[in-house]
C-alpha angles and dihedrals in degrees: 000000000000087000091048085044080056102053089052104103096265103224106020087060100048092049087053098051083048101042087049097046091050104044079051101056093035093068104041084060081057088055108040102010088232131133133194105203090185082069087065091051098049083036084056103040083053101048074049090050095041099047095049082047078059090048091239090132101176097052083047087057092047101054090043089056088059096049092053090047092042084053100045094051095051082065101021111032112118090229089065094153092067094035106047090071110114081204135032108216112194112243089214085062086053108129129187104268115245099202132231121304114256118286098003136134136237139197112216107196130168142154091280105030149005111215114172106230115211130200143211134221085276091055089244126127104254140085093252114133118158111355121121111189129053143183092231138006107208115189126180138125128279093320091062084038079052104223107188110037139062125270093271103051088057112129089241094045091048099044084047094063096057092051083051085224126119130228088348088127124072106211093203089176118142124176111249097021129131141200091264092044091049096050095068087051091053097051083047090057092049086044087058097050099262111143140186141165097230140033128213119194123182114193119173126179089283092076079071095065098037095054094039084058110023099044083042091237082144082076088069089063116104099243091030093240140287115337132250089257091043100057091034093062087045094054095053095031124075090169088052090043088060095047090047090053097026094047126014076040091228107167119221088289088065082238116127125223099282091045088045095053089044103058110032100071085055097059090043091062090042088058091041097061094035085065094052082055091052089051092044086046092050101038094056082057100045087250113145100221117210127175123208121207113206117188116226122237093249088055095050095058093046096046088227123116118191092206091060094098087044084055087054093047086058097048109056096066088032089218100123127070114229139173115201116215095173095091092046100058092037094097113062095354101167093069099065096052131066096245092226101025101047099204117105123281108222099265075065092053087041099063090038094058087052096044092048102041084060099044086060095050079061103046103027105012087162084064089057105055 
């Protein structure tokens, strides 16, 4: 075998299997916008393995070198909430979700857990069949969803127990979604008859990306983002990602600091209004409307909060209803999150349920009884 491997036309061979394997990987990035960086790790151990079977030692070294740096960064790079990911999904391929079909299942499965998600004839996650009128609609994204955590440490299950009802909650959360995106899906369940007395709405900094991206605001930046081969390499690349964030400084949203500037301000005043147009909508249909603001783990442990200028908006004409939950994860923050995953664990969801039941005794303690 090693005597046959010998006889192959060393680098003409080589150059073809890369060239392949990464045509081939280059244009299934054009068609679904995803990335595999393990790919880059076992591409580079066997260009290693190849090239000692071809007796160039030093370039062997030297491929292997990169294999062991591309692995440890993937577990030891400082920036470990951009290198843990075992894909790398575009932001410019972001869609709006379309949630889960009625009455389907789900497995959840990460790194740190597996929880089955369950779904109603609504394709929500809750047990909710054929009701029709609830104490409280809360929408959000996947922490409403509650990704991370099993059908009974759910906001709206938790909450519920402390208001001793069942089923009296309507947990509208969908992953990916955002608060333009869920407005649409509040005016449809009052279209279909659904009805509550109060709103919830949780929005977190993700509801940044996803309507920078979702919404296509990116295409008000100046050089309209990060290119096709840029984010391709970082895709593949944890040693590209760290120079992209170590280095050219780009955030999680692969803008620098100028783009970043830029635009931001711009997607605060969208959500903004989008959430005038939550209270209007609510008012004219006797809902108290109440947003919840939820910090991320990355922003806990770096005591920043990307909502903060949208808070002040608020607060300056005093219309909207808000509960801050910023202040309350700031100490100890870790324990509440899952570390790779991000999401809360359910100690997280936990704490939340209790902070925000008696926030509402405060706010709305009609709601409560």
């Amino acid at each position: 075998m090693y005597k046959q491997l010998k006889k192959l036309p060393f680098w003409p061979t080589l150059i073809l299997v890369s060239a392949v394997i990464a045509m081939y990987s280059f244009v299934y990035f054009l068609q679904t916008g995803i990335c595999y960086p393990i790919r880059t790790s076992l591409i580079l151990i066997c260009l290693s393995f190849i090239l000692l079977l071809g007796q160039y030692s030093i370039l062997s070294s030297l491929f292997f070198i990169l294999f062991i740096v591309e692995t440890s960064l993937s577990y030891l790079s400082p920036h470990k909430f951009y290198m843990h990911h075992k894909s790398f999904q575009s932001p410019y391929f972001q869609k709006n979700p379309t949630g889960f079909n009625p009455y389907s299942s789900h497995s959840d499965e990460k790194l740190e857990f597996n929880f089955i998600h369950q779904f109603n004839h609504l394709g929500y996650r809750d047990d909710v069949d054929d009701k029709k009128k609830f104490k409280y609609f809360i929408l959000g994204d996947s922490f409403v969803q509650g990704v991370g955590t099993d059908k009974d440490h759910t906001f709206d299950k938790l909450i519920e127990k402390q208001l001793v009802c069942d089923n009296c909650i309507l947990n509208a959360g969908i992953s990916g979604s955002n608060a333009i995106y869920h407005f649409k899906l509040l005016k449809k369940l009052i279209d279909e008859g659904y009805s509550t007395n109060n709103v919830i709405l949780n929005i977190n900094s993700s509801d940044i990306l996803d309507i920078l991206f979702k919404e296509k605001l990116h295409r008000q930046l100046e050089n309209k983002g990060r290119s096709v081969i840029f984010q391709f390499i970082y895709g593949y690349s944890f040693v590209f990602r760290h120079f992209a964030h170590s280095v050219l400084q780009y955030n999680y949203r692969l803008l620098n600091k100028q783009e970043n500037a830029e635009i931001t301000p711009k997607i605060t005043k969208v959500i903004y209004n989008k959430l005038n147009e939550y209270q209007k909508f609510c008012e004219s249909r006797n809902m108290k409307f109440i947003i919840v603001f939820q910090p991320s783990l990355f922003e806990c442990l770096t005591n920043t909060f990307d909502l903060q200028e949208l808070i002040n908006l608020i607060k300056k004409d005093n219309k909207l209803s808000y509960i801050n939950m910023n202040r309350v994860f700031s100490k100890d923050c870790e324990s509440y999150y899952w570390p790779h995953d991000t999401h809360f664990n359910t100690k997280g969801y936990v704490l939340y349920s209790q902070i925000l039941f008696n926030e509402l005794l405060l706010m709305a303690p009609s709601s409560v009884k």
